[in-house]
C-alpha positions as CSV (number, residue, x, y, z in Angstrom):
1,X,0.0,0.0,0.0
2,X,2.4,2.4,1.3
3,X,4.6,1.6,-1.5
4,X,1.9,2.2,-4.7
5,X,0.9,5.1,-3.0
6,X,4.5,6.5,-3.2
7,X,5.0,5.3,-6.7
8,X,1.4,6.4,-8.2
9,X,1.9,10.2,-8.9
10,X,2.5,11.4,-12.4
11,X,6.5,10.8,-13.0
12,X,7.6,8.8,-10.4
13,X,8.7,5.5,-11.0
14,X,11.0,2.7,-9.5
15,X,14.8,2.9,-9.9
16,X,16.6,-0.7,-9.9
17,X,18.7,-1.7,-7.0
18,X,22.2,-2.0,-6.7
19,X,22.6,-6.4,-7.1
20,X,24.7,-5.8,-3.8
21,X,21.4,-5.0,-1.9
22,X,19.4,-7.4,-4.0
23,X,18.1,-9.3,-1.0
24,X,17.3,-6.7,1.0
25,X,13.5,-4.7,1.7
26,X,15.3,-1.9,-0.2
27,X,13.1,-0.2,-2.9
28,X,14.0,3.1,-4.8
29,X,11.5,5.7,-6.7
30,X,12.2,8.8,-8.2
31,X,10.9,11.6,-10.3
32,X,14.2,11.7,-11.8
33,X,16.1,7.8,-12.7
34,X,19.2,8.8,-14.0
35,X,20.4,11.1,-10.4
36,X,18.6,8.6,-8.4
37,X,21.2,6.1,-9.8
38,X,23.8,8.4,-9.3
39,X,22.9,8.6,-5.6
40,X,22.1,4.9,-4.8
41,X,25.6,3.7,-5.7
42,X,26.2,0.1,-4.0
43,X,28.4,2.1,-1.0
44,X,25.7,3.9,-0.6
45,X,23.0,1.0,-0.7
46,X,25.0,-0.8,1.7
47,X,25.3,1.5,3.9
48,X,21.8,2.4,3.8
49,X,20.9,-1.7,5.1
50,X,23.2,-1.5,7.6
51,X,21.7,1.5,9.0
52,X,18.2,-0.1,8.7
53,X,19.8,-3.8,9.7
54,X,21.0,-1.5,13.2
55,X,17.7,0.5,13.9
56,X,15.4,-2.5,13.2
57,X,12.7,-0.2,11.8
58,X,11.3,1.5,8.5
59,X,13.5,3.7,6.8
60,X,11.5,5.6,4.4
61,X,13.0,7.8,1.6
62,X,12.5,9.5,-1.7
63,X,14.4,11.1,-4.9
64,X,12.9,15.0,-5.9
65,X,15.3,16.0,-8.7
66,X,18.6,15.7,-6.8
67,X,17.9,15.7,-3.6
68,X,17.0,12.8,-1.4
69,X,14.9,12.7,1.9
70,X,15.1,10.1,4.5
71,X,13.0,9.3,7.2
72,X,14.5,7.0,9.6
73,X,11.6,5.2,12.0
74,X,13.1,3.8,15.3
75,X,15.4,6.2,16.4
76,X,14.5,6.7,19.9
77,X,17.0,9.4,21.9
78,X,15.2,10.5,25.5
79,X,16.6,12.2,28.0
80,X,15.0,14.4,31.1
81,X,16.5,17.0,33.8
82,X,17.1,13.4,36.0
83,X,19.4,11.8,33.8
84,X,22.3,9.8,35.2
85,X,25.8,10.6,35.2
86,X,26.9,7.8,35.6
87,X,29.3,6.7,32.7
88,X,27.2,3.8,31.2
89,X,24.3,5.9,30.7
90,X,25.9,9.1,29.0
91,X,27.9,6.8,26.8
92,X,24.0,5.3,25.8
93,X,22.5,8.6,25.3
94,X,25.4,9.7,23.3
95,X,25.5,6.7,20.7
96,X,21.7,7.2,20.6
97,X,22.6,11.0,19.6
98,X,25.8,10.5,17.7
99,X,24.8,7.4,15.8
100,X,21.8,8.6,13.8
101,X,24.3,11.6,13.2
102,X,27.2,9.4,11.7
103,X,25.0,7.3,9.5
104,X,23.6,10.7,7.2
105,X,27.5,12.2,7.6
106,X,28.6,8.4,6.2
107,X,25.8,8.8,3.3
108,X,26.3,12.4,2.7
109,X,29.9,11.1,2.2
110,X,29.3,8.6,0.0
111,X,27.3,11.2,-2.3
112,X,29.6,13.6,-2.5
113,X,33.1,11.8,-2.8
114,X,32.1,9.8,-5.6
């Protein structure tokens, strides 16, 4: 469902995989094949699993032209004016900070260094 209704609109349409990915949920749809291809590189596919293989959730995205927008479902990061100090905590609320973080600096890097 959610995937026709993503695909449906006047000149959007699916972009093949990357065989790397092949057996992964992974799906691709753009307005615009060609940069979406140019985007989703196998690095970047890869790297794309591995962040959904870690967050064990949806990640949702799409291709407008050349940009690309993610939504990643699962990440939770709480914290409240009791939080511990002690060293075990802070080190889990700053992976669940800095790892989200990392994973779009990794993709963004992948992007642009190509």
């Amino acid at each position: 469902q959610y995937w026709r209704a993503r695909t449906a609109p006047e000149g959007i349409s699916e972009v093949p995989i990357p065989a790397g990915v092949s057996e992964s949920p992974l799906r691709i749809a753009s307005s615009d094949p060609s940069a979406a291809q140019a985007i989703f590189t196998d690095a970047f596919c890869e790297e794309l699993v591995a962040w959904w293989k870690d967050t064990n959730g949806p990640i949702r995205g799409s291709v407008h032209g050349t940009k690309i927008y993610l939504l990643v479902g699962k990440v939770d990061i709480q914290a409240d004016a009791s939080i511990s100090t002690k060293p075990a905590v802070v080190e889990r609320l700053t992976m669940r900070l800095a790892r989200p973080l990392w994973r779009t600096l990794r993709l963004s890097e992948l992007v642009t260094n190509k």
